[in-house]
N, C-alpha and C positions, 0 to 999 in steps of 0.2 A: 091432576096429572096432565102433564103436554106433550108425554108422548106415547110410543104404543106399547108401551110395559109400566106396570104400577106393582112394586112390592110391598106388600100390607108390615106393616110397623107395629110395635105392643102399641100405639094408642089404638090400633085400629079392631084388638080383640074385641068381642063381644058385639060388634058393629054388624051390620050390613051394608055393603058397598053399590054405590049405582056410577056407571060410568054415561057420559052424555055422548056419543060423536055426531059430529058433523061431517059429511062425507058427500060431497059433488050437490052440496044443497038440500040432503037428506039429515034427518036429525034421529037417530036410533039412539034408545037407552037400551043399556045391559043391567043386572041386577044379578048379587050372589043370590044363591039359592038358600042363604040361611047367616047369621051372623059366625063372624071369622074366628075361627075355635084358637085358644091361645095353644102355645108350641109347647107338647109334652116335658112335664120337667122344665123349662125357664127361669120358673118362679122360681124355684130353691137352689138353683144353679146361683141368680141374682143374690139373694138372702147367702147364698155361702159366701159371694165374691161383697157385697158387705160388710162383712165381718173381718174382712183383707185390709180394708183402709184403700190400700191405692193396687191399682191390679193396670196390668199391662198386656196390648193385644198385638201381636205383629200384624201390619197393615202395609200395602200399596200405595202412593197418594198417585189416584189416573188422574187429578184436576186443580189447580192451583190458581187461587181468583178466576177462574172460569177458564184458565188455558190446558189442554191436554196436556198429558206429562207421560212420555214415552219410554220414561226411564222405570224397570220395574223391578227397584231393587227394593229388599226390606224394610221398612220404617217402624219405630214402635209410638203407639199410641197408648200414653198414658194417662188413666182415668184415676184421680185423686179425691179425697176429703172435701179439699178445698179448690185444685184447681185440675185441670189436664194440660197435658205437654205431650206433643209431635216431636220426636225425633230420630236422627239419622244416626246411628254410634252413638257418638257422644254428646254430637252436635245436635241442640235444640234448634226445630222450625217455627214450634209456635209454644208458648205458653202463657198461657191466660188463668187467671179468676173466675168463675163462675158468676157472672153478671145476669141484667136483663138484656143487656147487647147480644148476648152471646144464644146462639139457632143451633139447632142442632137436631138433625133429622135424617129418615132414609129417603134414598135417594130413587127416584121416577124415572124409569128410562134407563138404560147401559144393557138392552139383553138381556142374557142371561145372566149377569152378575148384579141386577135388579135388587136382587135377596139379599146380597153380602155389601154393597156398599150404603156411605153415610156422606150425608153432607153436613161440617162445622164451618161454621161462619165463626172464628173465632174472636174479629172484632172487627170494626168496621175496616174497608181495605184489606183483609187478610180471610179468605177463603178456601177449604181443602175438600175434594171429593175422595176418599178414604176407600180401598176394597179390601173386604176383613176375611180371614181363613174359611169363613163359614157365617151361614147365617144367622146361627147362635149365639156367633160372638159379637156379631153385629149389634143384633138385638138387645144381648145383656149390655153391651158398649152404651147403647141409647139407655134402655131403663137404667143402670147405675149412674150414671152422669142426672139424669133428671133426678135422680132420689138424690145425689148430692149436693146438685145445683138447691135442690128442694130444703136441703136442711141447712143451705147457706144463708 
């Protein structure tokens, strides 16, 4: 993390987190008090939205190849089989294949909406920071995408 909020991710269950800082030449670690309990109900949430095939999350995009985006109308983010697609109505922003190019993670920093956003690098040159209704959907966003990138 590089900045002053970190929101823990499903890789991050079962972990224990230490943060480093550095501060006016002082070097303080932090450490959780115990590994990061996974979010009641996710798993089966996940396993049901598998069973969907392709499942859709209404989302924000706050950041586009790294530029703020001030506009904060609706987008829907869809997570497929085989691929996901970004789009606005009807109009597609991004739609990709599930590659090794393809990043896909939550997002360090933004406040309090730490929890609810996602960063996809969809392919090289094309970048989106995503903020999801909730951080459930976030998180199932992330694990269903990697379970299907996984069976691709």
């Amino acid at each position: 993390a590089c900045k002053s909020v970190y929101a823990p991710e499903p890789f991050d269950v079962g972990r224990s987190l230490q943060a480093e800082i550095i501060y006016d030449g002082q070097l303080i670690k932090l450490t959780t008090t115990g590994a990061i309990d996974p979010a009641a109900g996710l798993g089966n949430y996940v396993e049901a939205l598998v069973r969907k095939h392709d499942v859709e999350f209404n989302v924000i995009v706050t950041q586009m190849n790294g530029v703020d985006q001030p506009s904060e109308s609706i987008h829907v983010l869809h997570v497929g089989k085989m691929r996901m697609k970004l789009r606005k109505g009807k109009t597609a922003i991004a739609k990709e294949y599930y590659s090794s190019a393809m990043q896909l993670c939550g997002v360090r920093g933004g406040g309090n909406a730490a929890a609810q956003a996602l960063f996809w690098l969809a392919k090289k040159g094309f970048s989106v920071v995503l903020a999801f209704e909730s951080e459930r959907d976030r998180n199932a966003a992330i694990m269903l995408a990697r379970r299907f990138a996984f069976d691709c």
